[in-house]
Every structure is written in structure tokens, then in C-alpha cells.
N, C-alpha and C positions, 0 to 999 in steps of 0.2 A: 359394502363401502369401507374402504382401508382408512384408517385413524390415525391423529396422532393426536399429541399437547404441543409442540409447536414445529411449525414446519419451515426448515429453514432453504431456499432457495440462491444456491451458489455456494459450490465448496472454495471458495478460496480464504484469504485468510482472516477477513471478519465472521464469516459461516462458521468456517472449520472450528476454532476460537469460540466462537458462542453456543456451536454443539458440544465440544466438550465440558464448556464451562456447566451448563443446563442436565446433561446427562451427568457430569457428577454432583449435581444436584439431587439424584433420582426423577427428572423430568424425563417422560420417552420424547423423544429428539429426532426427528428423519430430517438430513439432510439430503438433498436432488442437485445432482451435478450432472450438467451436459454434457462433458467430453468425458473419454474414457480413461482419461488417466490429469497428472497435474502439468504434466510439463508443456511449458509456451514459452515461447523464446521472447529476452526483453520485458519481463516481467519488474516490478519492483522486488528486486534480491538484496533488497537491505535490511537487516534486522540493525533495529536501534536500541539502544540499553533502557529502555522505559520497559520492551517486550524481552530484554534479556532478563529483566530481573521478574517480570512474570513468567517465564519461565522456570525461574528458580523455586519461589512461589509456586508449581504447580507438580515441582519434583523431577522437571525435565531437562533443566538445565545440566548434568551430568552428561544425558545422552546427547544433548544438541553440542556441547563440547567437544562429542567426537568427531562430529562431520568438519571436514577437511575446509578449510577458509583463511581468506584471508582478513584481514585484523585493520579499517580503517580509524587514524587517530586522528587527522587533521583532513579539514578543506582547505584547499591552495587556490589562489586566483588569479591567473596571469592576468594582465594587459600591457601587450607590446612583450618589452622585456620586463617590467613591473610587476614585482611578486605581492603576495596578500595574504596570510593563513587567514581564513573567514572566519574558521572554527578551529577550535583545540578539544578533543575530548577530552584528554588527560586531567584536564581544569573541572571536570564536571565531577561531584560527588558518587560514591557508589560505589559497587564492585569491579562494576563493567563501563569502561573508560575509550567505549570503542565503539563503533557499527559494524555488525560481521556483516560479510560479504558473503552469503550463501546463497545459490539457487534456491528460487521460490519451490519449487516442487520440492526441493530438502523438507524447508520448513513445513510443507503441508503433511505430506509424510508422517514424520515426526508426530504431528495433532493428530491425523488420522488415526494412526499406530494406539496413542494415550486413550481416542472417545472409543475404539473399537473394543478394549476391555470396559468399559462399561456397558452395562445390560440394556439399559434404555437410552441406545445408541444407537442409530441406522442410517448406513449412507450408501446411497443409491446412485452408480455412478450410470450414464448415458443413460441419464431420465431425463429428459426437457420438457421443461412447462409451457403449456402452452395458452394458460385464462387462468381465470382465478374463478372460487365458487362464493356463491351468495345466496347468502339469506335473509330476506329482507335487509335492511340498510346493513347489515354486518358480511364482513369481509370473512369467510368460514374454509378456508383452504384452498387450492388448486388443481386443477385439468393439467393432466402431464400424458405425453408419449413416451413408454419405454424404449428399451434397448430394442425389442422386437418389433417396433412401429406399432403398437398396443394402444391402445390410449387407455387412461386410466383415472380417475379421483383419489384425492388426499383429503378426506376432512382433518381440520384442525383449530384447536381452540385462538390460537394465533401464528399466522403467516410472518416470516420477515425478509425481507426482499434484503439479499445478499451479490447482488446479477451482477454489480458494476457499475458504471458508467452510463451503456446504454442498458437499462436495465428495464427488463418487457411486462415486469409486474409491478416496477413505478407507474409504468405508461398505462396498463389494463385497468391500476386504480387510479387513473384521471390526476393525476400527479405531474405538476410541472415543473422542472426545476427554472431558477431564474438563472440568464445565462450572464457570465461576467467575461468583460474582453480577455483575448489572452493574444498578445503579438506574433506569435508562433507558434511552427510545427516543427517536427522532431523528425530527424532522420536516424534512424537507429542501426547499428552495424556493427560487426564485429573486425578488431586488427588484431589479429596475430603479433605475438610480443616475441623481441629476440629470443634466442635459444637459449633454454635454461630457465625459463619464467621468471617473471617480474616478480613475485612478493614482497613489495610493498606497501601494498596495502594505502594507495594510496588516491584521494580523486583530484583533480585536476579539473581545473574549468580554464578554459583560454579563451578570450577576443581580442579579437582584433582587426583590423583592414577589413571592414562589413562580417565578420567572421563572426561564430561563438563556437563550442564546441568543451561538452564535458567526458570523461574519460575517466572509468573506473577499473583498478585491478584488478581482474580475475583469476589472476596466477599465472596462467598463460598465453590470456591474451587480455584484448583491452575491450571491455564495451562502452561504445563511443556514440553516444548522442550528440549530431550535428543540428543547430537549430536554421533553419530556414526561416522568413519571415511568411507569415498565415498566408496561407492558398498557395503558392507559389510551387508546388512541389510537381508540376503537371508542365510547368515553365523551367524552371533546372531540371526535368530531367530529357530534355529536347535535347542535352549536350553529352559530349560522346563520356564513358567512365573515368575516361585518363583527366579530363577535367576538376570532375569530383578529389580523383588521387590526387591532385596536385594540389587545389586548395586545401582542403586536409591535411598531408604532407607539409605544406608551408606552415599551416597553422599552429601544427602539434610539432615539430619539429623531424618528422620521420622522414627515413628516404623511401624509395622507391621499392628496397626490397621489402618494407614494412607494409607498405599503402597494396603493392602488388597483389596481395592477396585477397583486396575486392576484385573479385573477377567480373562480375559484370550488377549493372543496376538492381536486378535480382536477391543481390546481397543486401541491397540496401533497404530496411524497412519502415515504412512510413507510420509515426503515430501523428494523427489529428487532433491537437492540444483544442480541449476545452476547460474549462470552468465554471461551478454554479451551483446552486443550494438550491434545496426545496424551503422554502419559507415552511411548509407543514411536512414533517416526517411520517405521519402516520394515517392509518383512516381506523375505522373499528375494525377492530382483525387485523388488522395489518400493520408492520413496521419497517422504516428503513433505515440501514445505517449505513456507511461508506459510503463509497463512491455512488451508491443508489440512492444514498438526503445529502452529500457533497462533493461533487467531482471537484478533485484538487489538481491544478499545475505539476508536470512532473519536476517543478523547479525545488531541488531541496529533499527532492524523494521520500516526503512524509505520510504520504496518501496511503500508502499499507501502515505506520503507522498510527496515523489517526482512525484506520479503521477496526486495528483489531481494540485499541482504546475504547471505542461505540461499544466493540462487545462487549467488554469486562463490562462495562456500565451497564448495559442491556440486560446484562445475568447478573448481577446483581438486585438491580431493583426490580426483575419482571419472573425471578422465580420463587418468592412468594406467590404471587397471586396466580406463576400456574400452576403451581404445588394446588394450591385451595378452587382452580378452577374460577378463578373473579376477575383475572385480569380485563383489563376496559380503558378507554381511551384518556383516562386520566394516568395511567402507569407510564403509557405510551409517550404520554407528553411531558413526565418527568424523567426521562431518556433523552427526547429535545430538551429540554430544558438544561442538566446538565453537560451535555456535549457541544451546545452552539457555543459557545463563548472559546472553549479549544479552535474548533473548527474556523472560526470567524475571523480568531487575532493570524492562524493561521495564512489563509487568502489574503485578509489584509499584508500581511511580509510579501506575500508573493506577488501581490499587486505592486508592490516598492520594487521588487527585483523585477518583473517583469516592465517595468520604466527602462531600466538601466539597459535590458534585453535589447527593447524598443530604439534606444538610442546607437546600441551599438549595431544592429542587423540595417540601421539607415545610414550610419558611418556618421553622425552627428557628432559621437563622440570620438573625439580624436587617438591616435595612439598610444602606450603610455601612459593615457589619464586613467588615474584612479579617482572612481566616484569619490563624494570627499566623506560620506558614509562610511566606505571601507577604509578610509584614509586615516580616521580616527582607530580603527581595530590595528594600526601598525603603532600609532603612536601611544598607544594603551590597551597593552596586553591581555589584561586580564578580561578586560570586553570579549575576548576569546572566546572565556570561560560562558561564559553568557550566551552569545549565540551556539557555543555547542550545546547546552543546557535547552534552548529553545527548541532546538533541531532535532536533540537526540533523547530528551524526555518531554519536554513539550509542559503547555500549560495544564494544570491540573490532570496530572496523572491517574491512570487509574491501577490496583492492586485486586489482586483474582479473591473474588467472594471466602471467604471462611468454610465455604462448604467444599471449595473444588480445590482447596488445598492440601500440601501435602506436609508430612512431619519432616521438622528442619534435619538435613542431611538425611534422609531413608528414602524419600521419592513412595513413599507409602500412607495413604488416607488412614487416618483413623475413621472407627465406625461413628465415632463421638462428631468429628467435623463434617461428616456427610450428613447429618441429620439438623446440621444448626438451620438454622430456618435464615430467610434471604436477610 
């Protein structure tokens, strides 16, 4: 029977993030990841400065500096010809006055790269889980399929469900999340940016004429989520591409040689927006954090970081007691306990903005109008500062354990910080 101390299920970036955090703990640590590598297209690729400054914190920020990105400082909000900055980073305290723009696979990378010089670090990439083990009422590790179609067991003193969304070890522990409405779906797509790349660094949200539509820098081209109103995505796409191009086109201001480049509905890909918490995070043995105890709206693109936040909290208060081997359902729930209130004030903003969603994809809201919400962020600036603050470090921050850090400027652990206890 193969062992561990806690087995974490999903390399993305609350997994990755809490194997490292645990392994420089000296916890043995296996993470199981299903596909064989990181990269998926349409991923949350925002790092926001709550995670840039844990990375600094953890000695990595040097080398995340090198990968190639671009630098967002502000959110911008058309309606009609009606401009809005939502947010200003620059206003927010700190080193890092921005959200980098990198592919998610960079940053997983990167983590991987850090837990893999730890010893009691193991990540098992095209293992999928398939059950979970039990023992009497305690939840005691996982049934997984290797790379070889093998099947295989993992005991472990505690599981934590890193899956996602749809995540198969929520569901195995009889865990339901509650669903909360969400107006729309996502069309997700890539346009190609004039020659020469954009680097600006900049995102843009537009509505208008039943339209939304946000668009972020990518240097050389643009990834552009169009929102659709819920279900409908089986109903627009009965209509031929050049349809698509033109509303698009109209909306973002492109001509035709920009839009051209969807070549056909293929390019176009669908995310199905949902929303919802688990009222309980946990069972014995077992933990969930991210999008597996809150699926968030991709409204605001906080969902990666509210999750890698879970972890820092998570390794924190749960590697004492795997250190001592006592961890038990009361640890588990002082992990919920401090992450709902992030999470919650969270969904609630996004319930405000998905109204405003709501109004505009039914054309309720007219041209030109600016909610009178955003209306006030024009006539008093510094409310800027505020909502980048919310967005880009978020309520109650979390900072990387005393154990899994690193000495300021050297990117090098003392032996003295790896042994401080949780």
C-alpha cells in the first residue's frame, strides 16, 4: 500500500501552492494530476499582487520576474462611447501595483520547479483518481489510474480535493455545492492584435447594443471573452461565423482584418458559467479548497486568486497537526472558518456585477448609461484605489507560513525557518 501525509488531488494552482507550501514544511506531499502536462487554453492567466508578494515571500519572485508579460494597471469600462477606469492598481499599496498577465502553465511551472527540490515532494502527473478510500467513517486516501491504466491506492492521513469546479472527489464525498444564479456564458476566443503587439497591458470590458465583451492584452493578441446570456450558446451558434465577426467587430471597434482571424465556430470556446459554495468544506480526511468549496464567476478573474489564498491558509494551520499526525475535523473547519468571509464578500460583488451583466445582455440598459455605481468611481478617484485593492489583494490576505519562507533577498530557506513549527 503506497503512503502519504497528505494527498493533494489537482495540480493547478491551489494544489501546486499548497504542495509546496506543506513540503517546505517537511510534510511528504503527492500531488495527482490528470493530464500530462499544464497547459489549457483560457485558463485564469492572471497573477494578482496579493500572489505576487507571496511569491516574493517564498524567494520566487526574482524568477517569476523573468517570464515575459505583460503589466496590467487599470480596468477600463466602456458603455457606448462612455469611458469608466473601474480599477487603478497604481492606488493600491505595495511593491506590485499591477496583475501580471502570464500563462497559467508559466506559473505552475514555476511551483512545480520550487516543490520538486523539496524531498518530501511528489507529483505524479497522468494519475486520475478515480474513489476515494475508507475507513470506517474517515475519509483515508484515494483509488487512482496510472499513466499505464494501472490502478492503484494512496493511503493518506488527509486527502484535499484540488479538482475544480467539477470536482469528482467533492462528489465521491457526498458533498454538494449550493448553486447561485449566474446570467451567463462565456465565449472564449482568441484575436489577433495588429502587427507589432499590443503591450499595453491593458483589459477593457465593453457593452453595449445587448453586447458585453472583455478583452485582455496578451502582447500579441487579444483574449476576448464574449458573454452570451445562459444556455443560449446552442441558439447563436445556428448563425453562419461572419455574424459572430461582425458583432464583435462592431463592439470592440475592429475591422475585419482583425475579426478575420476567427476562422470558423471551432475557434470559439465555450465556458458554462456557474456559481456556489459548499456550505461544508470538509468531511474527516478530507478537504476542499477553490473552486472544489467555491466556484466563482469568471467576472473579475479572482477565482485563481481566491484559491491559491485557501492554500496559504490551509498550510498554515494544518501543518502542525500533520507534522504530529492529529490532524481531525476541527483543523479542517478552522480553514472554513477563516476563508468564508474572503470568499463570500467576494460572490456577493459578483452578484452586484452580474445584475448590471443581466441588464445589459437583455438591452434593459440603455446606451451610454453608466450604472450609477461606476458613476461615482469617475466622480471620485480614489474609490479606484479601493476597488483595485479589493480585486487585486482581496479581503484578508493571506502571507506564506514562516516555514516555507525564504531569507529576504537570497531565495534561500534557513534550516532555522523550516523547522518553525505551523
Amino acid at each position: 500500500m503506497e503512503r502519504t501525509t497528505c494527498c493533494i488531488v489537482g495540480g493547478g494552482p491551489a494544489g501546486m501552492m499548497l504542495g509546496l507550501l506543506l513540503a517546505r514544511g517537511g510534510i511528504q506531499v503527492t500531488v495527482l494530476e490528470k493530464h500530462g502536462d499544464f497547459l489549457r487554453d483560457f485558463r485564469g492567466d492572471t497573477v494578482h499582487p496579493s500572489t505576487l508578494h507571496l511569491l516574493d515571500e517564498l524567494g520566487l519572485g526574482e524568477e517569476f520576474a523573468k517570464l515575459p508579460f505583460p503589466k496590467m494597471e487599470e480596468m477600463r469600462m466602456q458603455f457606448g462611447t462612455a469611458s469608466v477606469v473601474a480599477a487603478d492598481l497604481r492606488r493600491i499599496p505595495g511593491r506590485h501595483k499591477y496583475i501580471a498577465m502570464v500563462p497559467q502553465w508559466d506559473f505552475l511551472d514555476l511551483i512545480a520547479s520550487a516543490a520538486a527540490a523539496e524531498p518530501s515532494f511528489t507529483l505524479r502527473m497522468r494519475t486520475k483518481v478515480t474513489g476515494l478510500r475508507r475507513e470506517g467513517g474517515r475519509i483515508t486516501g484515494v483509488h487512482y489510474v496510472d499513466e499505464n491504466g494501472t490502478p492503484g491506492e494512496l493511503a493518506a492521513d488527509l486527502t484535499v480535493a484540488c479538482d475544480g469546479r467539477d470536482s469528482l472527489v467533492r462528489h465521491e464525498a457526498g458533498l454538494r455545492p449550493e448553486e447561485l444564479e449566474a446570467p451567463m456564458d462565456v465565449w472564449q476566443v482568441r484575436v489577433d492584435g495588429p502587427r507589432g503587439g499590443l503591450k499595453d497591458g491593458r483589459v477593457l470590458a465593453r457593452f453595449g447594443h445587448g453586447q458585453a465583451a472583455v478583452t485582455m492584452d496578451r502582447g500579441d493578441y487579444y483574449q476576448t471573452s464574449y458573454l452570451i446570456r445562459k444556455g443560449s450558446d446552442k441558439e447563436l451558434r445556428a448563425n453562419d461565423i461572419q455574424w459572430f465577426r461582425d458583432r464583435l467587430g462592431a463592439l470592440c471597434g475592429w475591422d475585419a482584418a482583425v475579426t478575420g482571424g476567427i476562422g470558423s465556430w471551432d475557434d470559439v470556446k465555450l465556458l458554462e458559467v456557474t456559481m456556489g459554495r459548499l456550505r461544508r468544506w470538509y468531511r474527516n480526511g478530507l478537504l476542499c479548497i477553490g473552486d472544489a468549496a467555491h466556484t466563482m464567476s469568471p467576472v473579475g478573474g479572482v477565482g485563481v486568486n481566491l484559491a491559491i489564498q485557501d492554500a496559504v491558509a490551509a498550510a498554515r494551520i494544518l501543518a502542525g497537526p500533520l507534522r504530529d499526525g492529529s490532524v481531525c475535523v476541527h483543523d479542517l473547519a478552522r480553514v472554513q472558518k477563516r476563508r468564508w468571509l474572503p470568499m463570500a464578500m467576494v460572490q456577493k460583488s459578483q452578484a452586484g456585477e452580474h445584475a448590471i451583466l443581466r441588464a445589459v445582455l437583455e438591452g434593459t440598459l440603455a446606451p451610454d448609461t453608466v450604472p450609477p455605481a461606476l458613476r461615482l468611481l469617475t466622480k471620485v478617484p480614489p474609490l479606484r484605489g479601493v476597488t483595485a485593492y479589493l480585486g487585486g489583494i482581496g479581503i484578508r490576505p493571506e502571507h506564506a507560513p514562516d516555514f516555507a519562507r525564504a531569507q529576504t533577498g537570497t531565495g534561500v530557506r534557513t534550516a532555522e525557518a523550516v523547522r518553525t513549527p505551523a
